[in-house]
C-alpha positions in Angstrom: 0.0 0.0 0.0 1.6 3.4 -0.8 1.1 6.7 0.3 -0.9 9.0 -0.9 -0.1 12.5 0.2 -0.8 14.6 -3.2 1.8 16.2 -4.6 5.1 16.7 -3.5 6.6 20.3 -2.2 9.0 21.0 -4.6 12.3 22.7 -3.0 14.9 25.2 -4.5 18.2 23.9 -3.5 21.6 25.0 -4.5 22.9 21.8 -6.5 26.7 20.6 -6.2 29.2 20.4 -8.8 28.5 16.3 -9.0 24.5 16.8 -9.7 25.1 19.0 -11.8 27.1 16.9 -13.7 24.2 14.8 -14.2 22.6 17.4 -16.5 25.1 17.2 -18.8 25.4 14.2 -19.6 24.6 14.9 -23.1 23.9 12.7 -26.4 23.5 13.6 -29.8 20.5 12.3 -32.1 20.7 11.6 -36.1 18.9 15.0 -36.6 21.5 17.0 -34.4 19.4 17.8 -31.3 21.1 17.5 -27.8 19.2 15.3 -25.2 19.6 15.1 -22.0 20.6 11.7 -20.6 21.6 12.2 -17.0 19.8 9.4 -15.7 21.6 7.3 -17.6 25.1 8.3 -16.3 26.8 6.5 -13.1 27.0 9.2 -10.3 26.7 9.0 -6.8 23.6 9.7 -5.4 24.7 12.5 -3.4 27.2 14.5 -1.9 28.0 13.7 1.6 27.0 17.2 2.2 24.0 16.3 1.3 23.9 13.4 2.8 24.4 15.2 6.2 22.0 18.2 5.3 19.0 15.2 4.3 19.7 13.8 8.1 19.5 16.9 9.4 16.7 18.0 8.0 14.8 14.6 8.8 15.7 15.1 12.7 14.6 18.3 12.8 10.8 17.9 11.0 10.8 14.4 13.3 11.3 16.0 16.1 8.5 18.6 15.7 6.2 16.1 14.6 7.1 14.4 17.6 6.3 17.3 20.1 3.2 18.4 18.6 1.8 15.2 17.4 1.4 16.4 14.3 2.1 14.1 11.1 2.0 16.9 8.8 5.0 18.3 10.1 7.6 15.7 9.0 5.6 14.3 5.6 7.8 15.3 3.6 11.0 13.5 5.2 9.8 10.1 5.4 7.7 7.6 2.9 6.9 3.8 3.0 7.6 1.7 5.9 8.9 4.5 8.0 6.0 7.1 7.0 2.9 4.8 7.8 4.8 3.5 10.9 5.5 7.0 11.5 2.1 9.0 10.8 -0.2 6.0 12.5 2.1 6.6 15.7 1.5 10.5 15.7 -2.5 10.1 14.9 -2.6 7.7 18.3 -0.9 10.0 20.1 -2.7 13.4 18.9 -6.2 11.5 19.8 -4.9 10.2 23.1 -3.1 14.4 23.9 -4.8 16.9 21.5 -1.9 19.1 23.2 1.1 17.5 22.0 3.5 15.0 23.6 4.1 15.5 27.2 6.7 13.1 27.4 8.8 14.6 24.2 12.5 14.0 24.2 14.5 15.5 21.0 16.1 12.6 19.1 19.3 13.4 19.1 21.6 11.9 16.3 25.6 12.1 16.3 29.0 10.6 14.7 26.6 9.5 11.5 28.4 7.9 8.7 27.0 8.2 5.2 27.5 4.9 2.8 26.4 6.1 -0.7 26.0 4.4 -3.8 27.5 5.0 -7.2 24.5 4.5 -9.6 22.3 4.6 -12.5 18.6 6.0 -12.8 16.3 6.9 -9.9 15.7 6.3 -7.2 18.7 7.4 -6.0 19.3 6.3 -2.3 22.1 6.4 0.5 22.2 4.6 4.6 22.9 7.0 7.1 24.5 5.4 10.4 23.9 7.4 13.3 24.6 7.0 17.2 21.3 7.9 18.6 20.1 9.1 22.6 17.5 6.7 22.3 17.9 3.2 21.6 21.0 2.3 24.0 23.7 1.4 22.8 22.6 0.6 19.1 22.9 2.3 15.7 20.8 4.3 13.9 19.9 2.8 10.5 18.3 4.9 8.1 18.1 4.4 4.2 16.6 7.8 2.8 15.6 8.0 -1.1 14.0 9.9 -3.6 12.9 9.5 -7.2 13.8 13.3 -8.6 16.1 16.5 -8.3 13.0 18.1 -7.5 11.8 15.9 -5.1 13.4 16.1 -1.3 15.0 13.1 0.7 12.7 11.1 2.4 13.9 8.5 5.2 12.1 4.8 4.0 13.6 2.9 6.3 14.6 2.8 10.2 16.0 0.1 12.2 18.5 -0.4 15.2 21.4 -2.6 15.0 24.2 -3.4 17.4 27.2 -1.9 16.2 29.4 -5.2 15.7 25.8 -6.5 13.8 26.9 -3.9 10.8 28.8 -5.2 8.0 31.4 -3.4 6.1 30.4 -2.5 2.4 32.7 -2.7 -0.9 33.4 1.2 -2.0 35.4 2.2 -4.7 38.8 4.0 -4.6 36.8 7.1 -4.4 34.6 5.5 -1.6 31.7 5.0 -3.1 29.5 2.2 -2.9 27.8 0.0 -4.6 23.9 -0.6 -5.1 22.6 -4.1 -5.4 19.8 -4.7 -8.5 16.5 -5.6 -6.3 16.3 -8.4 -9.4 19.9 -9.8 -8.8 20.6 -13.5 -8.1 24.0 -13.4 -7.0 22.6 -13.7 -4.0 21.3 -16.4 -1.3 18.1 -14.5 -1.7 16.9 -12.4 -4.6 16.0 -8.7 -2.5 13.0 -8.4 -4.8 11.3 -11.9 -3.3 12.7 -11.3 0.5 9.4 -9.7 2.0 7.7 -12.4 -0.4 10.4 -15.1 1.6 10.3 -14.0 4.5 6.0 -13.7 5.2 5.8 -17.2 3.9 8.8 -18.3 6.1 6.6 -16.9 9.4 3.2 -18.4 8.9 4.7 -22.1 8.2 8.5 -22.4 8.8 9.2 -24.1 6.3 12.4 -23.2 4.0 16.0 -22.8 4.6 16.5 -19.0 4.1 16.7 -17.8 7.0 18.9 -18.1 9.9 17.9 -18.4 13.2 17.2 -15.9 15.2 15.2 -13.0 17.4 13.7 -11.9 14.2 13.3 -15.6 12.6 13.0 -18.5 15.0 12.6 -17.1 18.1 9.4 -14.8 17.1 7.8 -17.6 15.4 8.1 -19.7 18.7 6.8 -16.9 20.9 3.4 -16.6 18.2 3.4 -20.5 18.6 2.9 -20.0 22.6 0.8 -17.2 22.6 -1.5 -18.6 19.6 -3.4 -20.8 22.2 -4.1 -19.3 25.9 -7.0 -20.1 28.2 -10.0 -18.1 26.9 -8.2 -16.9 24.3 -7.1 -17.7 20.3 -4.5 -15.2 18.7 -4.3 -15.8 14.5 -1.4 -14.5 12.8 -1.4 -13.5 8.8 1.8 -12.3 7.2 2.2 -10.4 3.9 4.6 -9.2 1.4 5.2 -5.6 0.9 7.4 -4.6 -1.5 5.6 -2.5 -4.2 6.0 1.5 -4.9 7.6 3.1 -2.1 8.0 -0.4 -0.3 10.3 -1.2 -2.7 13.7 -3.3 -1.2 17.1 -1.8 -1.3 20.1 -3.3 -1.2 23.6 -2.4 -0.9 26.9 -4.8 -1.6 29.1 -5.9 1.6 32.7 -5.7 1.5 32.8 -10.1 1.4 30.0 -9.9 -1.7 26.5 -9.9 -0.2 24.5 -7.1 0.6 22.8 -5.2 3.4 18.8 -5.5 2.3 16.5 -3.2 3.4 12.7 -4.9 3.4 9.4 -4.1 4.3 6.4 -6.4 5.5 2.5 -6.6 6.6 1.1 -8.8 9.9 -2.3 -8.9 11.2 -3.1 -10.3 14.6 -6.5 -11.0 15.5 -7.5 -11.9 19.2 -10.6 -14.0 19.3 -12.3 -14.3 23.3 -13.6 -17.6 23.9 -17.7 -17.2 24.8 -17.4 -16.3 28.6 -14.0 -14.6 28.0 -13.1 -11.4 27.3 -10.1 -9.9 25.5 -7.1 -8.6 27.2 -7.2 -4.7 28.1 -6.1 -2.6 24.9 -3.6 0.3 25.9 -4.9 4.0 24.8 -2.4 4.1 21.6 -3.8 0.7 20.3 -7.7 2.2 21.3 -7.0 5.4 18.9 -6.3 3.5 16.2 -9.5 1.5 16.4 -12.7 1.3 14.6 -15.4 -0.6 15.6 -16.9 -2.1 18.5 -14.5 -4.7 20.1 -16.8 -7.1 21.4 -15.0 -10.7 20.7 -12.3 -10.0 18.7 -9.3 -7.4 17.5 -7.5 -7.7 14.6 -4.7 -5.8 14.5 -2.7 -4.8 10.9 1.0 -3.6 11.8 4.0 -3.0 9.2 7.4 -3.6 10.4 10.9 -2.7 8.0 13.8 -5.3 8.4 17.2 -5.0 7.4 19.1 -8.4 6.8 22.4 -9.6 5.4 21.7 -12.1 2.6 24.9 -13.4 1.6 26.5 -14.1 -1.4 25.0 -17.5 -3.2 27.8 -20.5 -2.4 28.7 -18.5 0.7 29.5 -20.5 3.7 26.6 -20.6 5.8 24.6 -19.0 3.1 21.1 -18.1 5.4 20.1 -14.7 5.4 20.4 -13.2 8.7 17.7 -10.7 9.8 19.3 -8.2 12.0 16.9 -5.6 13.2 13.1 -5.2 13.0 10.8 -2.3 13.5 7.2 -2.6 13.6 4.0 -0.4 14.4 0.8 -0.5 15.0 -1.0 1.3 11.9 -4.8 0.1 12.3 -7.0 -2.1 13.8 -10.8 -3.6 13.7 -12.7 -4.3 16.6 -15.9 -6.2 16.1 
């Protein structure tokens, strides 16, 4: 499901040397007209300048959405995963404190590193690696994209991951990196079919993908014991999302994999037993709920993973998920 926001504020920015470039990468037709072809030319996809200033300006409009509970105020710095995580978070919280956040603390962000990808055609994309104030002691993942000079840099993607957990990508000599096709079968697991993989991988098990793990075995053990409890049945329905601005990205590791960047789709539903009732619903979960909830709840959460899906032949060769991030984004009472 993608967002739908209307159309996009389009920015004035002073444009570096490299983008520039971009627009003049020229070719010549038969009849002698000069065509612009700069999607077609091999460039970084930013600056590290710009890198910075796209970080910058995503921790500032999050942090004033975050304090007024107002999703309007950082739309246009985040999309997919991270936006409808992101805007059903701030809708719960407006309902449940029309006044903003009592409880704000600014996100703080520091020693970020920028890995950035040499590449054709849009989108263009980069992974910013942040130290956070929140989180302990783990990084800051965040993969930010867009699909146009004139649109801005929106963050996709957000997960934490312990800092030994992060792998080191190939660069260039110039230290530049390298973008992984979402088609490519180089790998243990082709990025375009991971969400596809991975949602069939949690409702039965089956498959040799995946390695074990928080993310992998142990959550599909911990649904397993709290499917069946007295009075109670919880149903769990995974799906695949990977279209639009759900789209994977992946980005080659120093040994030959790749970092992937994924996205996926759960619904839990709680069913009370006649004579039961269900388990008290916090005030976030109650914001985001329509209907009556009488017997049953079924919840619908996204959640964005980033794994390490290694090179095909490699030794061990499972694809290691190595953060999750989840939200609540709606849910049905009935």
């Amino acid at each position: 499901m993608s967002r739908d926001r209307g159309p996009r504020r389009l920015r004035s920015l002073d444009r570096s040397a490299l983008i520039a470039a971009s627009l003049t990468a020229l070719s010549l037709t038969t009849s002698g007209c000069v065509v612009v072809h700069g999607e077609r030319e091999v460039l970084p996809s930013a600056t590290k300048a710009e890198a910075a200033e796209a970080l910058r300006q995503f921790t500032t409009a999050y942090n004033k959405a975050d304090e007024e509970y107002d999703s309007s105020l950082d739309s246009d710095h985040v999309t997919g995963a991270l936006s409808a995580i992101d805007a059903a978070r701030l809708k719960a919280g407006a309902k449940n404190n029309p006044g903003g956040n009592p409880n704000h603390t600014p996100l703080e962000l520091s020693d970020a590193k920028f890995t950035i990808p040499k590449k054709a055609g849009w989108p263009r994309w980069f992974v910013a690696d942040a130290a956070g104030n929140k989180g302990g002691s783990a990084r800051w993942l965040l993969v930010f994209t867009r699909s146009s000079l004139n649109e801005p840099w929106e963050a996709a993607y957000l997960t934490l991951v312990a800092p030994d957990k992060i792998p080191e990508f190939k660069q260039d000599k110039d230290g530049w990196a390298e973008s992984v096709p979402a088609n490519s079968t180089e790998l243990s697991a082709t990025p375009r079919d991971l969400s596809k993989t991975y949602a069939a991988y949690l409702q039965s098990g089956d498959g040799d993908v995946f390695a074990e793990g928080a993310q992998t075995s142990v959550w599909r053990a911990d649904r397993k014991k709290n499917a069946k409890k007295p009075g109670l049945a919880t149903q769990y329905i995974d799906e695949p999302l990977s279209g639009g601005d759900y789209a994977p990205l992946a980005m080659r590791t120093k040994d030959g994999g790749a970092l992937v960047f994924f996205a996926s789709r759960h619904f839990v539903k709680q069913t009370a037993y006649p004579g039961s009732s269900l388990p008290t619903q916090s005030s976030d979960v109650l914001a985001l709920t329509t209907g009556e909830i009488k017997q049953s709840l079924t919840m619908e959460i996204v959640s964005n993973q980033v794994a390490l899906d290694p090179a095909k032949g490699a030794s061990g060769g499972k694809v290691s998920v190595l953060g999750r991030i989840e939200g609540l984004t709606s849910a049905q009472g009935s």
